[in-house]
LUMSE-968999 format. One line per 2 residues: number of its first residue (from 1); their letters; for each residue y, x, z of N, C-alpha, C, CB. Coordinates in pm, 1 decimal, always signed. Glycine has a CB too. Example, Ala and Ser with C-alpha at 12.3 -4.5 7.8 and 13.67 -1.06 7.14 Angstrom:
BEGIN
1) AS) -569.0:+1319.0:+780.0:-450.0:+1230.0:+780.0:-330.0:+1320.0:+780.0:-447.3:+1130.8:+904.6 | -225.0:+1285.0:+708.0:-106.0:+1367.0:+714.0:+3.0:+1290.0:+787.0:-59.8:+1408.4:+572.5
***
This chain:
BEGIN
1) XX) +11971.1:+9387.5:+11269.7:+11878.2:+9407.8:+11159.2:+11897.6:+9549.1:+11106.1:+11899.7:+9301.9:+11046.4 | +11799.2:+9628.9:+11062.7:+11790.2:+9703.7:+11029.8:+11768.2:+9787.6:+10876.7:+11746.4:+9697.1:+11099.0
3) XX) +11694.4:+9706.6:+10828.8:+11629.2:+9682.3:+10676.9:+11694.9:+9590.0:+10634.9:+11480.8:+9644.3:+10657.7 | +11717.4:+9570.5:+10499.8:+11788.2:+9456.2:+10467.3:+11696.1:+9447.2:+10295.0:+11991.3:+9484.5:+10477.0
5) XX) +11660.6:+9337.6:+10243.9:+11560.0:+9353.2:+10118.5:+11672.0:+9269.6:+10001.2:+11370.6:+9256.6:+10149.5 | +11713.1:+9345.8:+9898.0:+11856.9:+9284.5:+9840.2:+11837.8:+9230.1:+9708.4:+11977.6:+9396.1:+9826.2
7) XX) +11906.7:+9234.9:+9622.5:+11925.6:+9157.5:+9458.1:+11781.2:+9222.8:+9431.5:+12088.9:+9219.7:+9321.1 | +11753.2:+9350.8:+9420.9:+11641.6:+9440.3:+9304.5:+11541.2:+9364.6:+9317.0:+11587.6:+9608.4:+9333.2
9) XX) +11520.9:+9251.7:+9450.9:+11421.4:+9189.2:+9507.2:+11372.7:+9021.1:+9419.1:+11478.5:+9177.6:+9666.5 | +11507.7:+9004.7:+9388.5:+11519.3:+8833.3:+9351.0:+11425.0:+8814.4:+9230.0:+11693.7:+8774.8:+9299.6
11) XX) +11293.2:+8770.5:+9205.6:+11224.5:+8705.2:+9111.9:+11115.3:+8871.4:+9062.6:+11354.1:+8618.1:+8977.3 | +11122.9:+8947.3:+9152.6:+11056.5:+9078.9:+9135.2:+10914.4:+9070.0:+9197.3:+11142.4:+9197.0:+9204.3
13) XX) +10941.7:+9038.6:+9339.8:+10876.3:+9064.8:+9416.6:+10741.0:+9119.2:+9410.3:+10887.0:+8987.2:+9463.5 | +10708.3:+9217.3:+9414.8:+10583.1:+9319.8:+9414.6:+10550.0:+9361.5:+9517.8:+10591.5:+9430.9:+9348.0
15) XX) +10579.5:+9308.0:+9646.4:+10513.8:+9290.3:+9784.2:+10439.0:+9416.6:+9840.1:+10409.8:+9173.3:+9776.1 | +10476.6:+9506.7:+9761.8:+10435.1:+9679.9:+9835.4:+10451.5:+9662.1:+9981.8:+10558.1:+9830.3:+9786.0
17) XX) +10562.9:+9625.9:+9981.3:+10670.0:+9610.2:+10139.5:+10548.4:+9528.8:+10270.4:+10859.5:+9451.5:+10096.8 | +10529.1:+9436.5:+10204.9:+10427.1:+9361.3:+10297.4:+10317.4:+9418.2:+10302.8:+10395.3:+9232.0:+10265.1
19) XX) +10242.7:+9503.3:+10208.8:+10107.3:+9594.5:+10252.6:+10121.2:+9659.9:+10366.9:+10066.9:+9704.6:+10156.7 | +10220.9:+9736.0:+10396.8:+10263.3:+9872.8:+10466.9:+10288.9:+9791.4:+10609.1:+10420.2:+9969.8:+10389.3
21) XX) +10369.9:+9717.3:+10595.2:+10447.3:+9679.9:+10721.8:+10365.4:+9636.9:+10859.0:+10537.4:+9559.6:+10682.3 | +10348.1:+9753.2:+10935.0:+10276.1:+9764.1:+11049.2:+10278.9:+9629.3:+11146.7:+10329.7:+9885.8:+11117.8
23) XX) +10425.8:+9552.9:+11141.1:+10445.6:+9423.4:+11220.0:+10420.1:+9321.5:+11145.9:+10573.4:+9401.7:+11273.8 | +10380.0:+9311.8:+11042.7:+10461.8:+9201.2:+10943.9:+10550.4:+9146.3:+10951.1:+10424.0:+9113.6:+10914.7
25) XX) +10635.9:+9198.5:+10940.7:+10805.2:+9078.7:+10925.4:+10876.9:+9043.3:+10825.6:+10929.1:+9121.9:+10985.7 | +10782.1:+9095.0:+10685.7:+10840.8:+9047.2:+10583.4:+10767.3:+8939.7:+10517.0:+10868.4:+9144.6:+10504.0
27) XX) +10828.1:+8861.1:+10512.8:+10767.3:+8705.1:+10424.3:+10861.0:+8657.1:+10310.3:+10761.0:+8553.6:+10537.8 | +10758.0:+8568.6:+10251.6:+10762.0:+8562.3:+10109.2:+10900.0:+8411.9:+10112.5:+10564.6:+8525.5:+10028.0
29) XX) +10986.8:+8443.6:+10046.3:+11094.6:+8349.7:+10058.6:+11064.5:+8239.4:+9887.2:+11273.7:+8461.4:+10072.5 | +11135.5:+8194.3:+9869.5:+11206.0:+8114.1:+9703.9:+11190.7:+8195.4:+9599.2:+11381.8:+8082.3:+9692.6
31) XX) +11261.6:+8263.5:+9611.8:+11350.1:+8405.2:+9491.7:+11296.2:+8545.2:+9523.8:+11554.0:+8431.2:+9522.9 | +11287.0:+8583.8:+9708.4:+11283.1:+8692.6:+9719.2:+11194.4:+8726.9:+9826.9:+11394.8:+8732.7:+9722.5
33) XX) +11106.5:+8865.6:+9872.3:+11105.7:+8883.6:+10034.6:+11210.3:+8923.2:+10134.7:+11022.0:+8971.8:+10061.4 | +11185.9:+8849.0:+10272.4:+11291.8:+8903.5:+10353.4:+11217.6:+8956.1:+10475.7:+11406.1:+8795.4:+10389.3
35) XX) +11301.3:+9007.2:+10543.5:+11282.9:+9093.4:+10668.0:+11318.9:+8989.9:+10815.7:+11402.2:+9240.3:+10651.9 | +11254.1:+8945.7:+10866.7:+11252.8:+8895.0:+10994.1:+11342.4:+9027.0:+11087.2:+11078.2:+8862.1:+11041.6
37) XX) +11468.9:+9030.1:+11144.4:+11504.3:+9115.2:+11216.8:+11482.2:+9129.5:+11365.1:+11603.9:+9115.9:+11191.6 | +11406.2:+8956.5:+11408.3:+11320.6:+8961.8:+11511.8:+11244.3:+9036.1:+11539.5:+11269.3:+8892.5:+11520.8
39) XX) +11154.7:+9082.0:+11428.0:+11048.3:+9121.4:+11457.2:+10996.5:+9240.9:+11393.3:+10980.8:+9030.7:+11446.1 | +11131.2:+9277.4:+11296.5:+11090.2:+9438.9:+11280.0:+11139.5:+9555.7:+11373.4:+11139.5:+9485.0:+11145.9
41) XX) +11054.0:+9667.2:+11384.0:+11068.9:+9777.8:+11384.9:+11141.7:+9919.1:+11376.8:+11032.1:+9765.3:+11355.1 | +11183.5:+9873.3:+11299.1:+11270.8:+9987.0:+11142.3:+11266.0:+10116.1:+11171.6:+11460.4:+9971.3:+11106.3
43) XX) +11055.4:+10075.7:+11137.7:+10988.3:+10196.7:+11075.3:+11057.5:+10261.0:+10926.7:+10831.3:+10147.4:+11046.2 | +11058.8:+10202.3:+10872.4:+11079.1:+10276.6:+10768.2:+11003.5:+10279.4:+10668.3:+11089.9:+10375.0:+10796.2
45) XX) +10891.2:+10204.6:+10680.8:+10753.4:+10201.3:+10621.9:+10782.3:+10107.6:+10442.7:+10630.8:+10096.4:+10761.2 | +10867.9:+9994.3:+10541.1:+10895.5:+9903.1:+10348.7:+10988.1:+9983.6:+10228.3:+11015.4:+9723.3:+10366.6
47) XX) +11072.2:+10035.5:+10291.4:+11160.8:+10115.1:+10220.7:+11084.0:+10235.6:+10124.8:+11257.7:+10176.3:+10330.1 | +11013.3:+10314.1:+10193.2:+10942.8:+10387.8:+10109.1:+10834.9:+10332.7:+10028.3:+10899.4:+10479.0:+10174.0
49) XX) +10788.0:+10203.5:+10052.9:+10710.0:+10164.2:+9966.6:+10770.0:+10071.8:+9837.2:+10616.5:+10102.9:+10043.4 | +10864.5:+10059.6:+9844.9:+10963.4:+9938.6:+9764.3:+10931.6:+9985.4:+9580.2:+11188.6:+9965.5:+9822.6
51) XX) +10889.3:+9977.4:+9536.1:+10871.2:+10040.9:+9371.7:+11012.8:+9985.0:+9325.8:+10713.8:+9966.7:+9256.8 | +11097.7:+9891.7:+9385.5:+11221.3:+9852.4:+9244.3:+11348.2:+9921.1:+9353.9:+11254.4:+9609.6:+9183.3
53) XX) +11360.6:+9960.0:+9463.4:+11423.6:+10047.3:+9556.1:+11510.8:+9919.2:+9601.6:+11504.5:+10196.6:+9492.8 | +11471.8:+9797.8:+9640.0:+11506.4:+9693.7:+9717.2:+11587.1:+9694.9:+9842.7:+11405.6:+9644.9:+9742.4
55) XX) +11486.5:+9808.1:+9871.3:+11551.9:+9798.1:+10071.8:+11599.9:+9880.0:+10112.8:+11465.0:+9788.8:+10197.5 | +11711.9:+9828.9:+10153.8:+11807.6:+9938.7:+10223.7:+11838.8:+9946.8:+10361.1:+11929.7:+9932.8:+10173.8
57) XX) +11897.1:+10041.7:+10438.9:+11908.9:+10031.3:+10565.8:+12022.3:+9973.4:+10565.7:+11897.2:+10140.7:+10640.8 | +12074.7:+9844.8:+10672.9:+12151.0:+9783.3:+10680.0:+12304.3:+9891.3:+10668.6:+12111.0:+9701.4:+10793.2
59) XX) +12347.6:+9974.6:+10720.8:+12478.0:+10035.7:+10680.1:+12498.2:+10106.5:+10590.8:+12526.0:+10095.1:+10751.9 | +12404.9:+10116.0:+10502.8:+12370.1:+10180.4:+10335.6:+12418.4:+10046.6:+10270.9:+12169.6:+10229.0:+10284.5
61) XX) +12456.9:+9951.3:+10299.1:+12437.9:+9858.1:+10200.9:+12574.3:+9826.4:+10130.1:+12373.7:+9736.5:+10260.9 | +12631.4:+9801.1:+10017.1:+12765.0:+9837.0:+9940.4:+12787.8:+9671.1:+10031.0:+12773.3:+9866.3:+9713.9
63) XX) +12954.8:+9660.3:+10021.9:+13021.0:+9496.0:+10078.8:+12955.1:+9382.8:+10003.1:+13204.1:+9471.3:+10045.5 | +12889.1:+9426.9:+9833.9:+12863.3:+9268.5:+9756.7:+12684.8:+9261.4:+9801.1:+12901.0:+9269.3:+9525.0
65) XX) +12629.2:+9373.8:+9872.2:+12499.8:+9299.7:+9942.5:+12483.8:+9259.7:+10057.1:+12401.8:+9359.0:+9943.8 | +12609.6:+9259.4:+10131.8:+12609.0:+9211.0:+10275.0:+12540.2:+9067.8:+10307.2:+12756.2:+9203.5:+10320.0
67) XX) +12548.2:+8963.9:+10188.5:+12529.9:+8883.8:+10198.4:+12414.0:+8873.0:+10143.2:+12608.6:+8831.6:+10180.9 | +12291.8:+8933.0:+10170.4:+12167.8:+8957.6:+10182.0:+12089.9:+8938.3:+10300.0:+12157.6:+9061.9:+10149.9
69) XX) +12199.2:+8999.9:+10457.4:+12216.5:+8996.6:+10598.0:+12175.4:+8810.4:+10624.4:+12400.7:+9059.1:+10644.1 | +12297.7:+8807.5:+10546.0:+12278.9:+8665.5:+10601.3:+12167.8:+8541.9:+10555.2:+12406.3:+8610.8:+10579.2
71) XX) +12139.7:+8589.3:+10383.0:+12014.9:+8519.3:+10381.0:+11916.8:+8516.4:+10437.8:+11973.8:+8523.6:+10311.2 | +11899.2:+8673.1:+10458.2:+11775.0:+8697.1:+10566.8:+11788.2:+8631.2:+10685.6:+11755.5:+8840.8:+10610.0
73) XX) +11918.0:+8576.7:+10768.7:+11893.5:+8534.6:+10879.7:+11870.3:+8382.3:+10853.9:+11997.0:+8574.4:+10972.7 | +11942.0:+8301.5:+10742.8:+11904.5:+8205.7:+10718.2:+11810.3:+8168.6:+10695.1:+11941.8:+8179.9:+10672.1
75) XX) +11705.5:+8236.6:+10632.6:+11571.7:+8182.3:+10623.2:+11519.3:+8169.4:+10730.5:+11489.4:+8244.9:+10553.2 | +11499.8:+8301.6:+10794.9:+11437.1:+8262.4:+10915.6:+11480.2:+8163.3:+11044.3:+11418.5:+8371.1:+10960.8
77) XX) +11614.5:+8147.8:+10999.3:+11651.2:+8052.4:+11149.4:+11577.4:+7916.3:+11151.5:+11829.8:+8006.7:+11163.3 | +11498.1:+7886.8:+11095.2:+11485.4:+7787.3:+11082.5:+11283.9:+7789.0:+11062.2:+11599.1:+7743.2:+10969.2
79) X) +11219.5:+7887.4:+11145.6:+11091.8:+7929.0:+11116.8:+11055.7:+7865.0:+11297.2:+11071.8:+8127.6:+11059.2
***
């Protein structure tokens, strides 16, 4: 995974990210959007569109959002 969509995201969601996103791989979760790592890109495209600065590139990300990685995979494992 490449993108990772973190806390700034939880109960925000202003879905800039999903306008832009040339593949769509971001879908609308509970709390937050996440990034399908199947099926993105990592254009670069959600990140610059993010208005609350949500998304980060996965090795930008501090140790207490790692576990962002894994929600994102949890949601989708199960699509």
């Amino acid at each position: 995974m490449a993108f990772v969509i973190t806390e700034a995201c939880i109960d925000e969601k202003a879905a800039d990210c999903v306008d832009v996103c040339p593949v769509n791989c971001i879908e609308e979760g509970p709390d937050q959007y996440f990034i399908d790592a199947e099926v993105c890109i990592d254009c670069g495209a959600c990140e610059a569109a993010c208005p609350v600065s949500a998304i980060s590139w996965e090795d930008d990300l501090r140790d207490d959002q790692k576990i962002f990685i894994e929600k994102a995979a949890e949601f989708f494992k199960n699509r």
